[in-house]
C-alpha positions as CSV (number, residue, x, y, z in Angstrom):
1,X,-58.6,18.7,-0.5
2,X,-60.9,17.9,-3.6
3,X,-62.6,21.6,-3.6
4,X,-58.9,23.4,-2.6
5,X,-57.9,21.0,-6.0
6,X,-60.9,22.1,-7.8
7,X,-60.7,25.8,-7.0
8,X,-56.8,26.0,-7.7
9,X,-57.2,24.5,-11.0
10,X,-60.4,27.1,-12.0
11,X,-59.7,29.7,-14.4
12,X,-59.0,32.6,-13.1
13,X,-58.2,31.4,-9.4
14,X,-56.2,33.8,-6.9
15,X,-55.5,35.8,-10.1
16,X,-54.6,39.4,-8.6
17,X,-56.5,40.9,-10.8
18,X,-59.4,39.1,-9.5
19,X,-58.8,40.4,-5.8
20,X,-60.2,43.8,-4.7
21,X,-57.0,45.8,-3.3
22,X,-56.8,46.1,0.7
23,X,-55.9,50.0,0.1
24,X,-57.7,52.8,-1.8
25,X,-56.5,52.1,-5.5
26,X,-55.5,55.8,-5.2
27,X,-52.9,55.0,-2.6
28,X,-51.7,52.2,-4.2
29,X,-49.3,53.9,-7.0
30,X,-46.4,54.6,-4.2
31,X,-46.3,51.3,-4.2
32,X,-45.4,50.4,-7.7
33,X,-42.0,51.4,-7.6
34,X,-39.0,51.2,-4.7
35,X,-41.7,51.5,-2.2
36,X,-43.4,48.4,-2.7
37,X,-39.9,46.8,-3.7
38,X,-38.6,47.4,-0.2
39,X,-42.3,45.9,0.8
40,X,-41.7,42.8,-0.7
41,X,-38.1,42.6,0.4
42,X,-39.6,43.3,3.8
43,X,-41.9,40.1,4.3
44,X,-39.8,37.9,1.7
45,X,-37.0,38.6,4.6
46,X,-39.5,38.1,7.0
47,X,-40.4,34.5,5.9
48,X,-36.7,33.7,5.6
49,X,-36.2,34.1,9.4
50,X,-39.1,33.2,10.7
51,X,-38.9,29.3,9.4
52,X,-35.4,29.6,9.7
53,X,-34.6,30.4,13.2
54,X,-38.1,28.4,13.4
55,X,-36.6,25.4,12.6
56,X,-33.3,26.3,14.9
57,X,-35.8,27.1,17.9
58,X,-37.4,23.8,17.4
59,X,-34.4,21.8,17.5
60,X,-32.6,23.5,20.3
61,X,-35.8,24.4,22.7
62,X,-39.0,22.8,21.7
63,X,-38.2,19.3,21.0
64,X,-36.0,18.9,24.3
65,X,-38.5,20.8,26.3
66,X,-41.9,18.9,25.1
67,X,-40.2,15.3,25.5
68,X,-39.6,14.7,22.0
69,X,-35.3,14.2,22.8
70,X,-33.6,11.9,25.5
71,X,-33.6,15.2,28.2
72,X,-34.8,18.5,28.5
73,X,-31.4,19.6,27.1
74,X,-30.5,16.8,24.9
75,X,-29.4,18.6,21.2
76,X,-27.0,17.9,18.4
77,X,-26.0,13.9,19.1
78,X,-26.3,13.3,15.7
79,X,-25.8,15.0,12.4
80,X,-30.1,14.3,11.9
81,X,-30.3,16.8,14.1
82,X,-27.7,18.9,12.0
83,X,-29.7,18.3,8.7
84,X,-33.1,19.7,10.4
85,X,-31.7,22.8,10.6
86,X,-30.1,22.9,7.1
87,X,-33.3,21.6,5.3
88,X,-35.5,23.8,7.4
89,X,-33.1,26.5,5.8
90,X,-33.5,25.6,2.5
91,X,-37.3,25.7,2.8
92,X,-37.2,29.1,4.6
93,X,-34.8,30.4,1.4
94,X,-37.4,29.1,-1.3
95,X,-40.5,29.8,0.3
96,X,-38.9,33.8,1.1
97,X,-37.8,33.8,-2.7
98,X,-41.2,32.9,-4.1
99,X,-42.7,35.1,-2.0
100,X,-41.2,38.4,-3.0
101,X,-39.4,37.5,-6.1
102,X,-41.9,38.7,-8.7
103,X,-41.7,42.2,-7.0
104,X,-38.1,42.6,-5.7
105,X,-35.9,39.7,-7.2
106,X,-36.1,38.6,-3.5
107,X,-32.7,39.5,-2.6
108,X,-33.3,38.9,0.9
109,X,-29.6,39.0,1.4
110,X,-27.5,42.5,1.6
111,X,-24.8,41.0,0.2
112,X,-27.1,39.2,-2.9
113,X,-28.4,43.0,-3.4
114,X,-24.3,44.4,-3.2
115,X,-23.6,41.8,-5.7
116,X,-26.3,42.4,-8.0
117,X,-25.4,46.6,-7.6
118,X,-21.7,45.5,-8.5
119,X,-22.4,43.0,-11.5
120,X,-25.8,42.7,-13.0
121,X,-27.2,46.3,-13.1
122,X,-28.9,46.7,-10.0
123,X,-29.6,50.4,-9.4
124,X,-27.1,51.9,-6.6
125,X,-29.6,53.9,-5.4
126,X,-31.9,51.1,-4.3
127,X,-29.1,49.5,-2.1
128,X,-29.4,50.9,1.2
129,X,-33.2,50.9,0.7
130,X,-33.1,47.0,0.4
131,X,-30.9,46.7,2.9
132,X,-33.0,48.5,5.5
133,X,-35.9,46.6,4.7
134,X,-34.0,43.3,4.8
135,X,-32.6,44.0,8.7
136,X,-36.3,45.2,9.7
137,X,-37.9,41.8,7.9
138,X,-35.0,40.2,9.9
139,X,-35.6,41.2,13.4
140,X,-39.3,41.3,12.7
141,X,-38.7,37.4,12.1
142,X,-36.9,37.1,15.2
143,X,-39.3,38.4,17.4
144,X,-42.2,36.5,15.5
145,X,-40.3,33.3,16.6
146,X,-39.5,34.4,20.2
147,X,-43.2,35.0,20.8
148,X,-43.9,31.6,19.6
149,X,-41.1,29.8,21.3
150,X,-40.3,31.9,24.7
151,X,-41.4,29.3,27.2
152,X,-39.7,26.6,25.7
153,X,-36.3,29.2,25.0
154,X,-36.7,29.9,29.2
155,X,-37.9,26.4,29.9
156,X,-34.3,25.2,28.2
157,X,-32.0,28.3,29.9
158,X,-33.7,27.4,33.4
159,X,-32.4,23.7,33.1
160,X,-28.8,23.8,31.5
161,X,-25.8,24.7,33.4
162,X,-23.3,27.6,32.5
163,X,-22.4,30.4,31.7
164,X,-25.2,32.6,31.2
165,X,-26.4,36.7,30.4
166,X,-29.3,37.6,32.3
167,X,-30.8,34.0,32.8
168,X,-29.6,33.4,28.9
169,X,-27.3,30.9,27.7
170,X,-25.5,31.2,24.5
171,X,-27.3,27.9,23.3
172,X,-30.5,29.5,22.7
173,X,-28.7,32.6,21.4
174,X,-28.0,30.2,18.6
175,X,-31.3,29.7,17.9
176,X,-31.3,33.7,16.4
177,X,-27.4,34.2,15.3
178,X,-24.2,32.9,14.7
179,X,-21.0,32.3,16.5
180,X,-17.7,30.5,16.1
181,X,-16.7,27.0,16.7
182,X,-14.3,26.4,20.1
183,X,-11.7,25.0,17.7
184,X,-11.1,28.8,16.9
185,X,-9.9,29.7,20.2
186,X,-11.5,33.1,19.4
187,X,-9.3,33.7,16.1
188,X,-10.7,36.2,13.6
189,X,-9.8,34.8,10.5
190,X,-10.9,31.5,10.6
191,X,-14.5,32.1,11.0
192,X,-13.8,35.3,8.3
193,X,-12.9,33.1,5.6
194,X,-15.6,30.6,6.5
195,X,-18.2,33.8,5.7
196,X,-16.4,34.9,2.6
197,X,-16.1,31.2,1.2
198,X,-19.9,30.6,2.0
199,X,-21.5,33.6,0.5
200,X,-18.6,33.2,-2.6
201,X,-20.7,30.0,-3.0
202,X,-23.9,31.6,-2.5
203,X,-23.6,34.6,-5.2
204,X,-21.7,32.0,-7.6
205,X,-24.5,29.8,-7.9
206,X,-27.1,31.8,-8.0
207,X,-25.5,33.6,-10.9
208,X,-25.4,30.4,-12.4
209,X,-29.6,29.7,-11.5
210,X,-30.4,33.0,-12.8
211,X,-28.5,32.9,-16.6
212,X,-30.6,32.7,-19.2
213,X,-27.3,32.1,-21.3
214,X,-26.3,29.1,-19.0
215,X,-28.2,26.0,-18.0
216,X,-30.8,28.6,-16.6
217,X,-33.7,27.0,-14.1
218,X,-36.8,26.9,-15.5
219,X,-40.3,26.5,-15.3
220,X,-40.4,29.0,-11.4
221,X,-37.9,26.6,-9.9
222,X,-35.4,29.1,-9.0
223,X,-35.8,29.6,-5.1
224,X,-36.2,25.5,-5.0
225,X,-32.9,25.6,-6.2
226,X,-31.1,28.4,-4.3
227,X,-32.6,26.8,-1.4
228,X,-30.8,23.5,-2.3
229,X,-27.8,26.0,-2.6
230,X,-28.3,27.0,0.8
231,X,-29.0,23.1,2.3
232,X,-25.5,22.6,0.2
233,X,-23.7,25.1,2.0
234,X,-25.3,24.5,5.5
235,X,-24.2,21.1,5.3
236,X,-20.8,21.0,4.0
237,X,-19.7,24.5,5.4
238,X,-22.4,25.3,8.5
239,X,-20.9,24.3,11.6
240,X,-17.9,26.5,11.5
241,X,-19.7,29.5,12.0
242,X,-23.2,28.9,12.0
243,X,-23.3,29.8,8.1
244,X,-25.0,32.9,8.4
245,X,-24.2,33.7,4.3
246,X,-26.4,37.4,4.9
247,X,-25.3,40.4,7.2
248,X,-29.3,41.0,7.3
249,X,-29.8,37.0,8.8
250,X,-27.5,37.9,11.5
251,X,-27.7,41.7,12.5
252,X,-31.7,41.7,12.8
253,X,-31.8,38.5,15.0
254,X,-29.1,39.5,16.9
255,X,-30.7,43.2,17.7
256,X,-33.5,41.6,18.7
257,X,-31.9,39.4,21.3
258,X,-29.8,42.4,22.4
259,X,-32.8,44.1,23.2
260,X,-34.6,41.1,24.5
261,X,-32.5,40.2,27.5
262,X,-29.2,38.2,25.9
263,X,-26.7,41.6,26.3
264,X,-22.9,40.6,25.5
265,X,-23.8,37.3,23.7
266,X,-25.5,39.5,21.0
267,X,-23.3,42.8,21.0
268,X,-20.6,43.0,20.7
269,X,-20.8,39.1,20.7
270,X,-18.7,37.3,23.4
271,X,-18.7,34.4,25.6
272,X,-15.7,34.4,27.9
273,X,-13.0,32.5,27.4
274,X,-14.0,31.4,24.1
275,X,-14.4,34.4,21.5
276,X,-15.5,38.5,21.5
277,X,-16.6,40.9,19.8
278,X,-17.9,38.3,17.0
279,X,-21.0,40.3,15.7
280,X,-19.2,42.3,12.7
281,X,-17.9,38.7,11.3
282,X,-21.2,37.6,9.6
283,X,-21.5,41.3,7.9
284,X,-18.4,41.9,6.6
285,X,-17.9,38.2,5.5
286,X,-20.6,37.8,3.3
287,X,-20.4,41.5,1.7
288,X,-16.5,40.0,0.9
289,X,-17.8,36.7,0.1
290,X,-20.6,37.8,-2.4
291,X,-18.8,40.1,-4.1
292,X,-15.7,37.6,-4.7
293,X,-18.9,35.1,-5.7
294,X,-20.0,37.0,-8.9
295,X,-17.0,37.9,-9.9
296,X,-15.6,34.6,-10.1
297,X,-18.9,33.6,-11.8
298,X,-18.4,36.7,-14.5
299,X,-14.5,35.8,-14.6
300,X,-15.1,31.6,-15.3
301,X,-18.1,31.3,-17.1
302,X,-19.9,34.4,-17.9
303,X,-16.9,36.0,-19.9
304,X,-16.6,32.9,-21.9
305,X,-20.3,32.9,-22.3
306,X,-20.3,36.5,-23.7
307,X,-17.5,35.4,-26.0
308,X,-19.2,32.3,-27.2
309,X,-22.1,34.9,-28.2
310,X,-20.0,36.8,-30.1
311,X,-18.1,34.4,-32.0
312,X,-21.1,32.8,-33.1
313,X,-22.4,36.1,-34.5
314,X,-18.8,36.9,-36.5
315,X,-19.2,37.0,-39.9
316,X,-18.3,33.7,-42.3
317,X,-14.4,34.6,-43.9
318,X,-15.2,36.2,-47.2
319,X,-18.4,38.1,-45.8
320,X,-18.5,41.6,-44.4
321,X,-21.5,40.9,-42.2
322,X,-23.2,37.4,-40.4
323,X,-24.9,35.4,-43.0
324,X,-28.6,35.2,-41.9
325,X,-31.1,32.7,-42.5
326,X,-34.6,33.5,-43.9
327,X,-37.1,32.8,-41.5
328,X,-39.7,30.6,-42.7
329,X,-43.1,31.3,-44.9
């Protein structure tokens, strides 16, 4: 620890420009515009679901299965178990954001990137780009984690009882996407305002993180903080719906466990007798939701921010222009 210490602290120390390029330097100029945006909004995304759903597959498969819970399928008998997954989140969030946010902004979120298109000047033209690059990262994640985890994600389907897809259980579907509560009864709109009001949260405060004009973080905190934003929302507004908060979280995971063996639990996203055709919930709830998020920001507090800026420059009654002050000798 002494010489990592020592060599962090150096001058000079993991400075890029002190680390020969992995590609031909003449190759690398594609990669200094939307290219290597959509790169970095690739592997930020990446991370993000790979220490997510990390974090779910540990606490629905691997602790029961290595005899780290009561049983093989014991999960969920207290909300510890609940705040796992929601800090795990968090740290997935930050540690996605500093990743790829000096490249991209680190969107990592289709409806962060519809948002930031709608209200702070993000080019349209980069939109569906980022979005791509997000559900690749996304699935990419997902089957990262389903490499890791399979035998204990079999090991847990094998042992519980019910209803299952191909030897797959809806439980360890969880571990990649997002479904309703029972208390539903397969009802739409519950579960579609619980998408909206999430990601309203999500876009709000992350307007707020991001103002310079407002009590901006500071000092490269910014993904600590929107990952406390997303441990906020997972644990006062996550077991509704799973929380997904990002059409990319939830579509790339659940392509992947279409394709890997879990068939109508995935798409279109049913369980009989409980709820169907779920998997266009966490999209278009979150586009809604993030949109509706920045524009209650703009409406509350960046308007009257804005106005506070301009009153402050109006000139003195008397005066045809803002007295200014001479700066100092």
């Amino acid at each position: 620890m002494g010489t990592l210490a020592a060599s962090l602290s150096s001058k000079g120390a993991f400075m890029a420009v002190d680390t020969p390029p992995l590609v031909k330097t003449s190759r690398l100029r594609s990669r200094g515009g939307l290219l290597g945006e959509c790169m970095a909004e690739f592997l930020g995304t990446f991370v993000l679901i790979s220490f997510g759903c990390g974090v779910v597959a540990m606490a629905v498969a691997a602790l029961p299965g290595s005899g780290r819970a009561a049983t093989s399928t014991t999960i969920f008998l207290a909300a510890g178990d609940w705040l796992l997954i929601a800090w795990g989140w968090a740290f997935a969030v930050m540690f996605g954001v500093y990743v790829a946010g000096g490249i991209s902004g680190a969107h990592l979120n289709p409806a962060v990137t519809l948002a930031m298109a709608l209200r702070r000047g993000f080019s349209w033209a980069k939109v569906l780009p980022y979005w791509f690059a997000q559900f690749v990262g996304a699935l990419t994640g997902a089957a990262l984690v389903y490499l890791v985890y399979h035998d204990a994600i079999n090991a847990f389907d094998r042992t519980v009882a019910g209803p299952k897809v191909n030897g797959h259980t809806n439980t360890t579907f969880s571990i990649f996407a997002t479904f309703p509560a029972p208390y539903f009864h397969g009802g739409v709109w519950g579960p579609l305002i619980d998408q909206i009001v999430g990601t309203a949260f999500l876009l709000m405060l992350i307007a707020a993180v991001i103002d310079l004009r407002n009590q901006a973080v500071r000092a490269n905190l910014g993904p600590l903080i929107t990952g406390l934003v997303v441990a906020a929302i997972g644990m006062s507004y996550g077991a509704n719906a799973g929380y997904a908060i990002n059409p990319a979280r939830d579509f790339g995971p659940r392509l992947f466990t279409y394709a890997a063996g879990w068939g109508s639990l995935a798409f279109p996203g049913s369980v009989s007798g409980a709820f169907s055709g779920y998997w266009w919930i966490p999209i278009v709830g979150p586009l809604i939701g993030g949109a509706l998020g920045i524009l209650l920001y703009d409406l509350f507090i960046g308007d009257v921010l804005l106005a506070r800026t301009e009153l402050a420059q109006l000139p003195p009654p008397g005066r045809s222009t803002p007295s200014r002050t001479r700066p100092e000798q």
